[in-house]
Every structure is written in structure tokens, then in C-alpha cells.
C-alpha positions in Angstrom: 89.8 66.7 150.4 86.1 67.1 150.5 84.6 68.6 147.5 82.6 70.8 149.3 86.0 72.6 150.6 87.3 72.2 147.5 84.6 74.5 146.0 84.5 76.7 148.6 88.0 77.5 148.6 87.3 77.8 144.2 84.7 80.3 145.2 87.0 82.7 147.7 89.8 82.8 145.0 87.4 83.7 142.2 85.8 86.1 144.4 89.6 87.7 145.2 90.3 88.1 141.5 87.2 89.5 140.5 87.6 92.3 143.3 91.1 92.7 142.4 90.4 93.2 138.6 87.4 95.8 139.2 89.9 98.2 141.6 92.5 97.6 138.9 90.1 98.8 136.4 88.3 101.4 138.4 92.1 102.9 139.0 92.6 103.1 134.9 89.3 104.9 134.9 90.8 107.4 137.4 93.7 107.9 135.5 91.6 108.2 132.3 89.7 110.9 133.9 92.3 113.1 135.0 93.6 112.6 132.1 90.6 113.6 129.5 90.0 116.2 131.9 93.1 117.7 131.3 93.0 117.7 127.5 88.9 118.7 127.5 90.2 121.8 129.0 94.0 122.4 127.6 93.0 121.7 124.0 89.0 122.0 123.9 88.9 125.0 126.8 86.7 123.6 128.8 85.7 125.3 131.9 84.6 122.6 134.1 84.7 118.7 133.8 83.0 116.9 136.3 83.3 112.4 136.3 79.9 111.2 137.7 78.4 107.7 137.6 79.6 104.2 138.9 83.2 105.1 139.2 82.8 107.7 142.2 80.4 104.5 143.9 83.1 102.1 144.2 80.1 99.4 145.3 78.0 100.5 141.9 81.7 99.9 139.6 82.4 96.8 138.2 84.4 95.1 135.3 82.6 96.6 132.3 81.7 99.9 133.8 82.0 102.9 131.3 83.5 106.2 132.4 80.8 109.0 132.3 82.1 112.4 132.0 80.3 115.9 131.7 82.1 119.1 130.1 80.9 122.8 130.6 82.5 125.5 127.8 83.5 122.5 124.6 82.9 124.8 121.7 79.7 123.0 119.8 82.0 122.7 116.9 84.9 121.0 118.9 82.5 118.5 120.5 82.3 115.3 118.1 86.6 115.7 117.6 87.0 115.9 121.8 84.6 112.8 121.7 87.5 111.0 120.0 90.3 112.1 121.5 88.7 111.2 124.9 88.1 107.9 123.4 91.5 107.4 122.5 92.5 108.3 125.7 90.3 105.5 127.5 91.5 102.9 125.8 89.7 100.0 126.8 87.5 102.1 129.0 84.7 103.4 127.2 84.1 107.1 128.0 80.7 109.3 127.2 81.4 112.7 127.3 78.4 114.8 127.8 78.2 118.6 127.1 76.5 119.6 130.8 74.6 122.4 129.2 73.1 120.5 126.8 71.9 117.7 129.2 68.2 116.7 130.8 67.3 118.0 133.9 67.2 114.7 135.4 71.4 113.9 134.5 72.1 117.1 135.9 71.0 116.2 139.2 73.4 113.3 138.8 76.1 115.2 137.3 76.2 118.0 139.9 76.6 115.0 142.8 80.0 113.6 140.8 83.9 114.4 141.3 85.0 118.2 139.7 88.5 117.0 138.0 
């Protein structure tokens, strides 16, 4: 076989892995979401959470994306504690949590264009 096809055919399989790894992973990160969501506004009563960044662009997500999620309503006092228990809920998916009234101007341009969970 010519080694030109030979790497070619390398190429298309690495390619297919890679792709099926990042939707793998992008999927956890869903899940994660939901999932801090849910417990940012069960235990912390947060009013709103909203997941913006490269996970709602599936072209911008890739294997060592983070999770980005903004929280309106965490009581100030709650806020570093949530921070861990939405870390602990990530797993290997690293999750900044953001309390959206306490965020530039600028992020909340981005924030406000994410998913509400």
C-alpha cells in the first residue's frame, strides 16, 4: 500500500476520534450544566443560571473546553462553597461559575447571548 494512502487513511481516523471525543465531552458538559444548575438554585437559591461560552458553539468546543456558567440571586456568603460544589459536580470538566451581577459589562453581553438552564 502506498504510504501516502496509508497516511491519509491515519489522518481520517484520527480526525473521527478527535470529533467523537469533543461531542462525547461537550455532552458531559451538558449534563454538568443541568446539573449545577439545578443545585445553584435548589441548595444556593439561585434565580437564574444561564451556560454561555464554547459549549452553546459547538464549532468554538473542543477537548479541553471549560464550562462557563453565570448565577443571578447566590447569596455573597454562599458563593465560594457553591464554587465547590459545582466543581465537584464537573468532574473532569472544569466549571467557572460567575455571579452575573457582579460581572463586567463586556461578559454580560456574552452572558445574556448563552442557554437559560
Amino acid at each position: 500500500m502506498d504510504t501516502l494512502v496509508i497516511y491519509r487513511e491515519t489522518a481520517r481516523e484520527r480526525v473521527r476520534r478527535t470529533t467523537s471525543a469533543i461531542q462525547q465531552r461537550r455532552e458531559k458538559a451538558w449534563n454538568a450544566a443541568r446539573t449545577a444548575a439545578e443545585l445553584l438554585k435548589t441548595r444556593y437559591q439561585a434565580t437564574r443560571v444561564v451556560v454561555f461560552g464554547s459549549i452553546t458553539q459547538a464549532e468554538r468546543f473542543h477537548l479541553w473546553s471549560d464550562l462557563d456558567l453565570a448565577a443571578w440571586g447566590l447569596p455573597p456568603g454562599d458563593y465560594f462553597e457553591a464554587v465547590a460544589r459545582v466543581l465537584d459536580v464537573g468532574g473532569e470538566i472544569k466549571i467557572d461559575l460567575i455571579m452575573a451581577e457582579r460581572c463586567k459589562s463586556f461578559l454580560q453581553e456574552e452572558i445574556e447571548s448563552g442557554v437559560d438552564l
